[in-house]
Structure formats: C-alpha cells, structure tokens
N, C-alpha and C positions, 0 to 999 in steps of 0.2 A: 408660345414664344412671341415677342415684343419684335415688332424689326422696327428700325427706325433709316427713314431714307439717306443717306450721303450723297454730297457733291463729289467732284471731282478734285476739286481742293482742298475737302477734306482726307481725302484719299491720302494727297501728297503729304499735309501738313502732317499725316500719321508718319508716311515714309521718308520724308527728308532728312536728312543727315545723318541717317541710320543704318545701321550693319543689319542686310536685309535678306533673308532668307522666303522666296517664293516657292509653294507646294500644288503642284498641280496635281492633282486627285481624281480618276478618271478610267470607264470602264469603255476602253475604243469600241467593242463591238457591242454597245448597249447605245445607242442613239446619243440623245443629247447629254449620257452620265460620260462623255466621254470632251464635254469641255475645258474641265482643270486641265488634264493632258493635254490636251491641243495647244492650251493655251502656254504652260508651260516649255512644250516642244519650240513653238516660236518665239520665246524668250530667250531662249539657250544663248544666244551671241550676248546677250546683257551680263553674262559671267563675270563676275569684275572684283576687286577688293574686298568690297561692298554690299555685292549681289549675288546670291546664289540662290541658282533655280535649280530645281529636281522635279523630271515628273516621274512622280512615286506610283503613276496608274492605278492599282486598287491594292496597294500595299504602301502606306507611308508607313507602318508601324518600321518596315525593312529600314527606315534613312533615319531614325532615330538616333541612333550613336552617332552619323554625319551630321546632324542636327545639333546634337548636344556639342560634337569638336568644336564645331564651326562658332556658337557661341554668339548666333545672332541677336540683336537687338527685336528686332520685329519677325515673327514667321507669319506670313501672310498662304494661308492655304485657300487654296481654289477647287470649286466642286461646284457641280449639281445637287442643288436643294428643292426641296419639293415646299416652300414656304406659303403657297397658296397664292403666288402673285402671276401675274402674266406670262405668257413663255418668253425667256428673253430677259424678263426683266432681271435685274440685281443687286445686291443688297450689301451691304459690308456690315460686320456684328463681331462683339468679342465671341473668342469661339467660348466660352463659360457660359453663353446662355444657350447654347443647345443642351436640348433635352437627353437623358439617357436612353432614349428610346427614339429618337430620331429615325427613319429607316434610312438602310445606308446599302451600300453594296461591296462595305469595306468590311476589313475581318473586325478590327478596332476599329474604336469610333473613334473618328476626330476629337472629342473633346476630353479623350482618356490619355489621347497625345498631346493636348495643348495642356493639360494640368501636369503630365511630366516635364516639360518644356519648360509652363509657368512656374514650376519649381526651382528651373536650374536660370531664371532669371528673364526670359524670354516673354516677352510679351503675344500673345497668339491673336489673330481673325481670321477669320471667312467669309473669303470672298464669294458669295454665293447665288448661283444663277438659276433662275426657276427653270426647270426643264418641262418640254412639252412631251417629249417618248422616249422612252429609255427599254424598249422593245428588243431583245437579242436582235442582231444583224441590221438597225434599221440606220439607216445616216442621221445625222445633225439634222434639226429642224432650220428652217430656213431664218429663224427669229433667233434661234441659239447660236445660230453661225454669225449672221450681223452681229451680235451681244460680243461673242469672243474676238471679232477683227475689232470692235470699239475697244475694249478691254484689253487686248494686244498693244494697239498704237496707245491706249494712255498709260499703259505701263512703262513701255519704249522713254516717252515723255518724261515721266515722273524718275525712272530710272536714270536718263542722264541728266537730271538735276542734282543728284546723291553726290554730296562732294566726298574726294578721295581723304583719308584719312590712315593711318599705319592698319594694315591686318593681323587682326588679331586670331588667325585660323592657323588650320592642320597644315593645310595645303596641300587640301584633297584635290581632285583633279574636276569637281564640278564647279570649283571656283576658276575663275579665268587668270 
C-alpha cells in the first residue's frame, strides 16, 4: 500500500462545504486500536447539519443503514493502522487502496464498507494512525495520545468551517 503524506489543509479542502460523516473505529481495551473511538467520543458535540460522528468501536458494519439514511458527502473513518510508520504518526488515504487482507480487529473490513457506501455515492477515507500497542488491557501510547488531541482540535477547527446548508438526513438522533 502507497501512502502518500497530507497537510492539514488538505484535510480541510477534502472536508469543506461537505455533508460530513466521521467513523471512529476502535478497540478501547486494546491499547492504541482504541484511537478512532476516542477520537470520535470527543467529537460528539460537533453533531450538526453537517456532521455526524459515530463511534462505531469495533462494529461499524452496525451504522451502515445510519450511513446510507444520512447520505453523506464525505465518510471520513478513523482507525488504527499498522502502516509501517512511526507510533503517532498519520496518514489520510482513499479507503479503496487498502488491501483485502489488511489485519483488522474488525469483523468487516473497512474497505468492504467504503465500497458499499462508494456505491450509494459517498465518498470514503481513512484517517489512519500507526499504532505503537494494541496489547488487550494496555492504555494509549503516550505518542497515540498526543496524535489524537492534534487530531481532535484540527477536526473541531475544520469542522466549524463547514458552512450550513439544508439537511438532507433522517433525523437520526446522532445528528445534532
């Protein structure tokens, strides 16, 4: 797998003006697979028109039909990826270039979900953060913790730049 670095502005320029659905992906009692979640948990107030966050912890295949109502422009899913880079470090990728054999700690893989999603019009990434231990019971590494407070506050950022626009959703209750 190819990873290619992004700025932070690229981030945005992906998410601005976009009906934005964020996945946090995340195994809490596995060390640092428990990122997406974290990350998504301190997102939750950014619920808005606009933005919906879910943290799907080690089931996103569960939010698929919330997925598909909602009819987002962008799904931006968040995980731990074993990509061979630093602890900490992170990457953003169309999720269509992971492998089928990616290892995961999910039942589906992320990218069996982003090609249903890509189907029904939705563009998909992954936001993906090398992990350092994913050890049953062990805490966040000290590098995966710093990665997800950066990544928190430039979400926060990028998120209230999203200008409002009519909702086009269910008006499930994860939306604000």
């Amino acid at each position: 797998m190819k990873l290619v670095k992004v700025k932070t502005t690229d981030l945005g320029n992906l998410l601005g003006n976009k009906k934005v659905a964020i996945v946090g992906v995340g195994n809490r009692l596995r060390g640092d697979d428990a990122v997406g979640s974290v990350i998504a948990e301190q997102l939750q107030p950014l619920a808005s028109e606009q933005v919906l966050v879910i943290d799907a912890e080690t089931v996103p295949e569960n939010y698929l039909g919330l997925l598909l109502d909602a009819k987002p422009d962008i799904v931006l899913f968040v995980d731990a990826v074993d990509f061979g880079g630093k602890a900490g470090e992170w990457v953003l990728l169309p999720l269509s270039v992971l492998g089928d054999k990616v290892p995961s700690t999910h039942t589906v893989s992320l990218k069996l979900l982003g090609q249903i999603l890509e189907s029904n019009g939705a563009e998909c990434w992954l936001l993906a953060v090398q992990p350092s231990q994913i050890g049953f019971g062990m805490p966040m590494s000290e590098a995966v913790t710093a990665t997800a407070l950066q990544l928190i506050q430039m979400l926060k950022e990028l998120a209230c730049r999203v200008h409002s626009r009519p909702a086009e959703m269910s008006g499930e209750v994860l939306w604000g």
